[in-house]
N, CA, C and O atoms as a GROMACS GRO file, in nm:
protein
  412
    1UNK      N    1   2.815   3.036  -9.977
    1UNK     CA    2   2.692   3.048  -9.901
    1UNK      C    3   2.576   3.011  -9.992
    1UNK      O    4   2.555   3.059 -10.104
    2UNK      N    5   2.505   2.922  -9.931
    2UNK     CA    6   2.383   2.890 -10.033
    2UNK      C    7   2.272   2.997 -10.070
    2UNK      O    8   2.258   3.103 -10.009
    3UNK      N    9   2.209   2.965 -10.156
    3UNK     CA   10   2.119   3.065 -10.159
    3UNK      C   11   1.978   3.060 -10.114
    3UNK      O   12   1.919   2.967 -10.170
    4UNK      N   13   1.916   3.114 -10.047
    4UNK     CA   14   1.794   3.072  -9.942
    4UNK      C   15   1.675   3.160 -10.050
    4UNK      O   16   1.668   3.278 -10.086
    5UNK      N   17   1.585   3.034 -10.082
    5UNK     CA   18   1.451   3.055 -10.215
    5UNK      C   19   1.341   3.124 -10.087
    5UNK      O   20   1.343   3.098  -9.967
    6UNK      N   21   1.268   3.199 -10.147
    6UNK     CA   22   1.151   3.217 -10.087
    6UNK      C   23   1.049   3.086 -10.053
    6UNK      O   24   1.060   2.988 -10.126
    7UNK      N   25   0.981   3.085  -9.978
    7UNK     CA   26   0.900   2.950  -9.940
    7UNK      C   27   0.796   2.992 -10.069
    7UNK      O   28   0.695   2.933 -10.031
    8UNK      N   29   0.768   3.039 -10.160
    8UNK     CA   30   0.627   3.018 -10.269
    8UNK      C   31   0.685   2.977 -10.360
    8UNK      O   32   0.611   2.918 -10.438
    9UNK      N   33   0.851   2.981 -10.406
    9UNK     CA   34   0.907   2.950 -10.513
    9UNK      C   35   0.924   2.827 -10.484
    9UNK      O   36   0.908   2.749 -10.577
   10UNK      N   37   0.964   2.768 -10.344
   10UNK     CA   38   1.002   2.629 -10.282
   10UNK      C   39   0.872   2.531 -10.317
   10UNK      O   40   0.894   2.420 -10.367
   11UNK      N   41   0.712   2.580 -10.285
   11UNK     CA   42   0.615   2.540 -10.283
   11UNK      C   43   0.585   2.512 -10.458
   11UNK      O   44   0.541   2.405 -10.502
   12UNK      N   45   0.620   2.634 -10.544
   12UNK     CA   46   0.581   2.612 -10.649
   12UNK      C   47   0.662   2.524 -10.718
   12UNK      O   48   0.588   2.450 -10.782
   13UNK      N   49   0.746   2.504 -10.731
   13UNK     CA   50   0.897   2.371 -10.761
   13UNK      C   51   0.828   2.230 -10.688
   13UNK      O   52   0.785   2.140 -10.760
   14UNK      N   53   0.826   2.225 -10.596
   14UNK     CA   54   0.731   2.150 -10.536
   14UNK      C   55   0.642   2.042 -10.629
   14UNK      O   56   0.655   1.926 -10.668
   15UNK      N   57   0.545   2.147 -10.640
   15UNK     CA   58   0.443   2.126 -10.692
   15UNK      C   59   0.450   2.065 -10.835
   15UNK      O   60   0.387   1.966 -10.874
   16UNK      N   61   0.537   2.141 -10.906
   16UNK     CA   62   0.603   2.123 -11.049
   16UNK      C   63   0.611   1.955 -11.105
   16UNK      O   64   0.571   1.885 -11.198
   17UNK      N   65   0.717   1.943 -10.936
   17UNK     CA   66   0.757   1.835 -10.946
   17UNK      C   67   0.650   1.681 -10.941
   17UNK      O   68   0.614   1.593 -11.019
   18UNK      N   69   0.633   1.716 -10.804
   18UNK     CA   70   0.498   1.654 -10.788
   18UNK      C   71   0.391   1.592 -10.917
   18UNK      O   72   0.340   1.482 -10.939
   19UNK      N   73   0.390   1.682 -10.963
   19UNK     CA   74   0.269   1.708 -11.068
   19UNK      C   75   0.348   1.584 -11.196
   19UNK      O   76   0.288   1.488 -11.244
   20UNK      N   77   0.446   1.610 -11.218
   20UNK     CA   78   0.498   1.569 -11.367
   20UNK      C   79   0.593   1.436 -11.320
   20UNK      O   80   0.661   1.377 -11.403
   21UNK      N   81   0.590   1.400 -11.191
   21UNK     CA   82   0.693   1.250 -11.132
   21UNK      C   83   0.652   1.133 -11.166
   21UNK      O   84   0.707   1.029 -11.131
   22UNK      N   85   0.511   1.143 -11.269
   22UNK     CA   86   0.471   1.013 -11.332
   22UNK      C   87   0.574   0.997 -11.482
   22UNK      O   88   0.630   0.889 -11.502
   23UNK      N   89   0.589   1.106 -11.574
   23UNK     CA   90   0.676   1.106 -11.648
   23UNK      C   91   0.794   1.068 -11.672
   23UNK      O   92   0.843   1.061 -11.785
   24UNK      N   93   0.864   1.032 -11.546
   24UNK     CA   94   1.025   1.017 -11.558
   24UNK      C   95   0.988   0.894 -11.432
   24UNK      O   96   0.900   0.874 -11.349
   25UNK      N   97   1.140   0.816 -11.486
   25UNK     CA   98   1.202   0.714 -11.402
   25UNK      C   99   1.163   0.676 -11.273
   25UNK      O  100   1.092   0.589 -11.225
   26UNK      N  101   1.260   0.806 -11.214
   26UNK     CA  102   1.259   0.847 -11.075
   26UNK      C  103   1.250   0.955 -11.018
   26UNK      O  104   1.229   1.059 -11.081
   27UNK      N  105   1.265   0.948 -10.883
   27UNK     CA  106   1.266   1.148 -10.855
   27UNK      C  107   1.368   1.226 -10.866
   27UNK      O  108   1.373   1.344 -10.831
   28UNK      N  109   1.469   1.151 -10.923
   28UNK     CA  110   1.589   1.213 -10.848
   28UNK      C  111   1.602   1.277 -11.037
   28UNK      O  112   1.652   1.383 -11.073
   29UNK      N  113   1.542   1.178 -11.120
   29UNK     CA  114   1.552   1.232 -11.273
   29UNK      C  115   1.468   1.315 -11.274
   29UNK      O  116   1.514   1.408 -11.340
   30UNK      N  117   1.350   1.344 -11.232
   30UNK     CA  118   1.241   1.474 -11.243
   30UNK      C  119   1.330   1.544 -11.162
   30UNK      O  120   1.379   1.611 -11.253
   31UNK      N  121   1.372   1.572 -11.090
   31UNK     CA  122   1.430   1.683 -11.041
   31UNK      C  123   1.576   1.708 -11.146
   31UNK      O  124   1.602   1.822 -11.184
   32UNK      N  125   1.604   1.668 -11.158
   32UNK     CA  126   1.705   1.666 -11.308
   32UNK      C  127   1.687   1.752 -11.402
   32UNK      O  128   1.741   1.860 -11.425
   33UNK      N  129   1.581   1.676 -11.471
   33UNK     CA  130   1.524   1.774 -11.562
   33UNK      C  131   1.457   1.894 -11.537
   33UNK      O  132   1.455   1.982 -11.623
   34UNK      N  133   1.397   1.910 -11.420
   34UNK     CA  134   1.336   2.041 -11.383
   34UNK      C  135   1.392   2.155 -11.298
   34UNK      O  136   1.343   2.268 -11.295
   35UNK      N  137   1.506   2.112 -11.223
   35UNK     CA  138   1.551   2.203 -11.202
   35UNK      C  139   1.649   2.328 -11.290
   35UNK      O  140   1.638   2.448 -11.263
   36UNK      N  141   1.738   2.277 -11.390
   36UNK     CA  142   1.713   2.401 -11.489
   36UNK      C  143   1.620   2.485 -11.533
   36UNK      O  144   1.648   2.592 -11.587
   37UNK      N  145   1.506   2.445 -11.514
   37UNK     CA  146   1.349   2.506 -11.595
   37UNK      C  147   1.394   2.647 -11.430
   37UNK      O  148   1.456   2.753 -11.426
   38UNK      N  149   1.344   2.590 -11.360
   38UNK     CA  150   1.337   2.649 -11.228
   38UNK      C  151   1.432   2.712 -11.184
   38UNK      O  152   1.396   2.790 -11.096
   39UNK      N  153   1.550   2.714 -11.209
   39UNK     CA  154   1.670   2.791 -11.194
   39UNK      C  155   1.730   2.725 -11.044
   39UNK      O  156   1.803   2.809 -10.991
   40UNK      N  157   1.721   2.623 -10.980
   40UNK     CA  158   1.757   2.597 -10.867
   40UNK      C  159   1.850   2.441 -10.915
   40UNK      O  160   1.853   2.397 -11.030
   41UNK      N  161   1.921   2.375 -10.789
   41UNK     CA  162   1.972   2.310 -10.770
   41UNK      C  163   1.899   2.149 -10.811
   41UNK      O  164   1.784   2.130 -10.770
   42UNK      N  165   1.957   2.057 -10.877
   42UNK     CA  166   1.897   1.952 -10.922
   42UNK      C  167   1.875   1.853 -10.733
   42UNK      O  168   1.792   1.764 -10.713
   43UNK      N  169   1.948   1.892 -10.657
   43UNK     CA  170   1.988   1.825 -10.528
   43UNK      C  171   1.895   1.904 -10.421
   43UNK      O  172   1.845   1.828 -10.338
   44UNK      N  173   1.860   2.049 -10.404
   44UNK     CA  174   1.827   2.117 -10.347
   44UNK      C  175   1.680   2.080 -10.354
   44UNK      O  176   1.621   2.047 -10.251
   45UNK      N  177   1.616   2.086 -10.474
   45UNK     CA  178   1.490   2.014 -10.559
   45UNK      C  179   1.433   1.926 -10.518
   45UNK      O  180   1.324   1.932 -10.461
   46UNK      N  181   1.519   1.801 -10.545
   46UNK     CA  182   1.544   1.658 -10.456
   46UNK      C  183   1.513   1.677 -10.341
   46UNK      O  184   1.423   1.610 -10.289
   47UNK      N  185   1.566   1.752 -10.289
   47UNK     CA  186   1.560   1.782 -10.086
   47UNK      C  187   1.394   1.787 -10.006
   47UNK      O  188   1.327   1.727  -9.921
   48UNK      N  189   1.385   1.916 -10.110
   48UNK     CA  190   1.244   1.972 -10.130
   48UNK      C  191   1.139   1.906 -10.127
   48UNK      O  192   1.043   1.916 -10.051
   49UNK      N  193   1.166   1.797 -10.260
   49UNK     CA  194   1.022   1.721 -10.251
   49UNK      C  195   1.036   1.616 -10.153
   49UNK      O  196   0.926   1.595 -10.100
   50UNK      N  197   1.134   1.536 -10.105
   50UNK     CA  198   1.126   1.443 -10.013
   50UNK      C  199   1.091   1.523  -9.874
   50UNK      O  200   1.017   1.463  -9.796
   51UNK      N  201   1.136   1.648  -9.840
   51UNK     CA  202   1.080   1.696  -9.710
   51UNK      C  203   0.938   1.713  -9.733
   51UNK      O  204   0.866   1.686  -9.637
   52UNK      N  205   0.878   1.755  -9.846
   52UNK     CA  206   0.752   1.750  -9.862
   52UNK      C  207   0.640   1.639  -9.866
   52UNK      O  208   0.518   1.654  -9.866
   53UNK      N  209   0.725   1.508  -9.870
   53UNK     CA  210   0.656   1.408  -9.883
   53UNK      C  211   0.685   1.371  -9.757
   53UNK      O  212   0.584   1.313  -9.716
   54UNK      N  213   0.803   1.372  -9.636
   54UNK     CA  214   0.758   1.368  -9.523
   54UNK      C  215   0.673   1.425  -9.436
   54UNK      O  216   0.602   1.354  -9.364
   55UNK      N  217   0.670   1.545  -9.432
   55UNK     CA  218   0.551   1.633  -9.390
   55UNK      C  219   0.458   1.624  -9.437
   55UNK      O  220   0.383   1.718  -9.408
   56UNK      N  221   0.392   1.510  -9.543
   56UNK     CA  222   0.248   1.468  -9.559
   56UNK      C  223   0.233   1.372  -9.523
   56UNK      O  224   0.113   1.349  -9.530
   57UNK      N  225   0.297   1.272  -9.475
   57UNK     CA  226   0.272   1.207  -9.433
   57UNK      C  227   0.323   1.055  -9.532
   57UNK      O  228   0.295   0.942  -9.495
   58UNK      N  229   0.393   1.084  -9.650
   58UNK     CA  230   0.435   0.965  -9.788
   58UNK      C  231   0.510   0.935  -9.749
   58UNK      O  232   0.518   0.813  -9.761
   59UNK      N  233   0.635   0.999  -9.667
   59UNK     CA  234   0.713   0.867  -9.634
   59UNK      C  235   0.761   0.905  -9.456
   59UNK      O  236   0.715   0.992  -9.382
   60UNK      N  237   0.894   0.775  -9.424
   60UNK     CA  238   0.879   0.803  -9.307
   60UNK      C  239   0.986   0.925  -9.272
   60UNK      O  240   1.057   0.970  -9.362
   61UNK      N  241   0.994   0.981  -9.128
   61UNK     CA  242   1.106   1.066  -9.114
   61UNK      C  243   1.042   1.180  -9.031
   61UNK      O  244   0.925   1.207  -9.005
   62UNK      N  245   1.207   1.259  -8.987
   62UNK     CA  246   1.158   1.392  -8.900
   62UNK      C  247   1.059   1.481  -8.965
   62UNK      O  248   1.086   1.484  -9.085
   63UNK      N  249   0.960   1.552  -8.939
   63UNK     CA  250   0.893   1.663  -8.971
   63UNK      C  251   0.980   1.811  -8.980
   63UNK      O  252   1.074   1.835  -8.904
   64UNK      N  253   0.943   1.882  -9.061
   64UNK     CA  254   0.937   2.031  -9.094
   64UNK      C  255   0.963   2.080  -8.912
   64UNK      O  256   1.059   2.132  -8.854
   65UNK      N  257   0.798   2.025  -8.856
   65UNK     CA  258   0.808   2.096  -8.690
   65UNK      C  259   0.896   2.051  -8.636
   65UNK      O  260   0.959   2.126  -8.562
   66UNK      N  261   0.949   1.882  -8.654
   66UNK     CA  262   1.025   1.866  -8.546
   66UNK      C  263   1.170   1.877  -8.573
   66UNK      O  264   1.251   1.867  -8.481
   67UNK      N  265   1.210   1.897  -8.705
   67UNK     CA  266   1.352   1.925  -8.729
   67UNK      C  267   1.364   2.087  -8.626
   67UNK      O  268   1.438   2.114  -8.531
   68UNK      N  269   1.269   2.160  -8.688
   68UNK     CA  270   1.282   2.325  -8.579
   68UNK      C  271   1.306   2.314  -8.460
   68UNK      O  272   1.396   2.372  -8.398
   69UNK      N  273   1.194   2.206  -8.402
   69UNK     CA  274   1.211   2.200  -8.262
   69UNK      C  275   1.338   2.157  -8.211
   69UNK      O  276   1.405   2.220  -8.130
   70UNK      N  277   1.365   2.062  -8.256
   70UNK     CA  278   1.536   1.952  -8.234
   70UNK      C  279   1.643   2.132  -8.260
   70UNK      O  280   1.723   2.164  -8.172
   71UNK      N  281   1.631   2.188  -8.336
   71UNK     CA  282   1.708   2.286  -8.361
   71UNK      C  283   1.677   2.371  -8.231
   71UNK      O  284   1.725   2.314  -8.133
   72UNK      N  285   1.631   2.455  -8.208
   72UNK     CA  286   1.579   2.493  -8.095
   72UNK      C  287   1.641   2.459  -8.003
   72UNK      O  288   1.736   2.532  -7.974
   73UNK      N  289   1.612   2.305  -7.894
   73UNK     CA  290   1.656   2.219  -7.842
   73UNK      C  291   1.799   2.234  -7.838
   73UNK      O  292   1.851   2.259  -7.729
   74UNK      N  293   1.849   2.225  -7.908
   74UNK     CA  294   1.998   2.199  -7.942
   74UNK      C  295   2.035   2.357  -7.865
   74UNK      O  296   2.069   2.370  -7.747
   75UNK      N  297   2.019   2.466  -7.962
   75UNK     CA  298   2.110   2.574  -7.885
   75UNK      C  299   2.042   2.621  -7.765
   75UNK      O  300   2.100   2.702  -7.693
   76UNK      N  301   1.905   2.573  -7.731
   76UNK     CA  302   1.868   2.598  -7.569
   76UNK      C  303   1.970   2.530  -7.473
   76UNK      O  304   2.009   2.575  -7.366
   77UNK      N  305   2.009   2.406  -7.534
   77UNK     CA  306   2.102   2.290  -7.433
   77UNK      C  307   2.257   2.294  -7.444
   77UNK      O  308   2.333   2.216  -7.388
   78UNK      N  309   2.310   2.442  -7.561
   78UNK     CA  310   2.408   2.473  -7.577
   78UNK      C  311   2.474   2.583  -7.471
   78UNK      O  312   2.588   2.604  -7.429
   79UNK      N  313   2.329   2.650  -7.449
   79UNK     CA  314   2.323   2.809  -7.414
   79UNK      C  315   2.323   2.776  -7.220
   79UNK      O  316   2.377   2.850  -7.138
   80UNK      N  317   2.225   2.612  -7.178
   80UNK     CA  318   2.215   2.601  -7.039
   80UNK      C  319   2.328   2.517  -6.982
   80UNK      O  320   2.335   2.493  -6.862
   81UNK      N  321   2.450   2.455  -7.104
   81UNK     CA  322   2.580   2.419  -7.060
   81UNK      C  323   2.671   2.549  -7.037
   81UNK      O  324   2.701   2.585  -6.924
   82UNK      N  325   2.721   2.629  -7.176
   82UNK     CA  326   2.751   2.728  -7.120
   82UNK      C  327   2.774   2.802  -6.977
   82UNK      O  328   2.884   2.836  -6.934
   83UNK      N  329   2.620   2.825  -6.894
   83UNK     CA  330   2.565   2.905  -6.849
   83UNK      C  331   2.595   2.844  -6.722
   83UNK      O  332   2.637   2.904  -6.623
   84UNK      N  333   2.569   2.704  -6.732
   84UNK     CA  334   2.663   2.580  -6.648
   84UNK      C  335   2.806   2.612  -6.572
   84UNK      O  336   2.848   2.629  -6.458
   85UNK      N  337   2.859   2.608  -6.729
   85UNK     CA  338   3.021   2.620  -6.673
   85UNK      C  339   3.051   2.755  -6.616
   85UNK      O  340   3.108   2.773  -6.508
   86UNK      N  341   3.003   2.863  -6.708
   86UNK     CA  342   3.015   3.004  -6.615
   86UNK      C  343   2.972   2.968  -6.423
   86UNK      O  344   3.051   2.966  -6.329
   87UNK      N  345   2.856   2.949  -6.423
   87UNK     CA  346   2.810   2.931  -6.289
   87UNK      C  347   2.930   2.825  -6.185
   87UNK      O  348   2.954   2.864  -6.071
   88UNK      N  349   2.992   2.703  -6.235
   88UNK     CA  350   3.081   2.628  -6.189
   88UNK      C  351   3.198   2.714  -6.194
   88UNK      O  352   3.287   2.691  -6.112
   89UNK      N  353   3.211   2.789  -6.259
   89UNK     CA  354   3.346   2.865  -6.263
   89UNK      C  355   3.332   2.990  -6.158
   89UNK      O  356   3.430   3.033  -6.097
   90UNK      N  357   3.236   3.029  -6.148
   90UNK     CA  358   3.201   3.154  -5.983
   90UNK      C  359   3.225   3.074  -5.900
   90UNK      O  360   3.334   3.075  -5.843
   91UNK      N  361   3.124   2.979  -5.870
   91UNK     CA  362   3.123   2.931  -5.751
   91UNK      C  363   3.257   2.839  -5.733
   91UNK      O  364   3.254   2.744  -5.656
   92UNK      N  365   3.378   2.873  -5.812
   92UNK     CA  366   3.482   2.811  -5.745
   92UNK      C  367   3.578   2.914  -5.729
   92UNK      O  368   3.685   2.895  -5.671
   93UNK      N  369   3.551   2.999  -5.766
   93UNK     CA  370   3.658   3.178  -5.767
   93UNK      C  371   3.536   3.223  -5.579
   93UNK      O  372   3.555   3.228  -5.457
   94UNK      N  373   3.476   3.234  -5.632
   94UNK     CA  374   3.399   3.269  -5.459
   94UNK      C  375   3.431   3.169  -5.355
   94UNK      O  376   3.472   3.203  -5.244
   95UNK      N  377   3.409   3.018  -5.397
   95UNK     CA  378   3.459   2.924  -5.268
   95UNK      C  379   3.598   2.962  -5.232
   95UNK      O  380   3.606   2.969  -5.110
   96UNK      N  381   3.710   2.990  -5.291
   96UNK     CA  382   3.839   3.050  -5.270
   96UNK      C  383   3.814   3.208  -5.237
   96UNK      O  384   3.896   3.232  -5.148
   97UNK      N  385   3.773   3.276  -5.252
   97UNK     CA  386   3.746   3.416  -5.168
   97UNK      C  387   3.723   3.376  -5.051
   97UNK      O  388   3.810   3.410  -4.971
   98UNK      N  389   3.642   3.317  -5.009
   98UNK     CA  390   3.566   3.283  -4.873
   98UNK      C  391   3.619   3.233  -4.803
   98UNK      O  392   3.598   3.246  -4.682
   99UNK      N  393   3.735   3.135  -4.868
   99UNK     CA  394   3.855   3.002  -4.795
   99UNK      C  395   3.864   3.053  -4.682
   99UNK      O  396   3.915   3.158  -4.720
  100UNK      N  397   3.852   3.069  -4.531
  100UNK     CA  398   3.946   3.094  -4.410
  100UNK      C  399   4.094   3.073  -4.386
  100UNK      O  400   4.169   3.115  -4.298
  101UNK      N  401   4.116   2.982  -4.513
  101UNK     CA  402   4.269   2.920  -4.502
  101UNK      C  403   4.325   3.019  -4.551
  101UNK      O  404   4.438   3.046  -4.510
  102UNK      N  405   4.289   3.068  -4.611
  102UNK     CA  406   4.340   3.193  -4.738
  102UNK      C  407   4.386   3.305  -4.644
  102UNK      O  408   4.495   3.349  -4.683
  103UNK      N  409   4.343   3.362  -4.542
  103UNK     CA  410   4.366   3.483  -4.477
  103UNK      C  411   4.464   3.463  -4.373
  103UNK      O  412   4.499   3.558  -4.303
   0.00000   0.00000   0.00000
């Protein structure tokens, strides 16, 4: 199970990174080197600042809001199939109660 950072430690790693990505290569090497400092994942890091640079607007891609929303979405449209098949499954146990042929 992964381990879930507080959002100020996420922000401050962030920032870390941000700040010092003129120094190194690439991002994927600043996050390299800095995530030992930080105690987190060299990949997790990575994750971090590219979601952060989508949600400003630096590069392209889903948002912070709309990944939630799509999530959301998803088990609302999980929960109204479900709810679907239950309902298709009465109304075919009741259409056979009701049968006239049946009695």
């Amino acid at each position: 199970m992964p381990k879930k950072y507080p959002a100020e430690v996420r922000d401050r790693a962030v920032n870390m990174v941000l700040d010092r990505i003129t120094e190194y290569p690439s991002l994927y090497a600043a996050c390299k080197a800095l995530a030992p400092k930080l105690d987190v994942g060299a990949e997790s890091l990575r994750r971090w600042v590219v979601q952060s640079q989508v949600d400003s607007g630096e590069k392209d891609g889903p948002t912070t809001d709309e990944i939630d929303e799509l999530k959301r979405l998803r088990v609302e449209n999980r929960d109204l199939k479900e709810a679907n098949e239950i309902l298709k499954a009465a109304s075919i146990f009741f259409a056979r109660e009701l049968d006239p042929r049946r009695r």
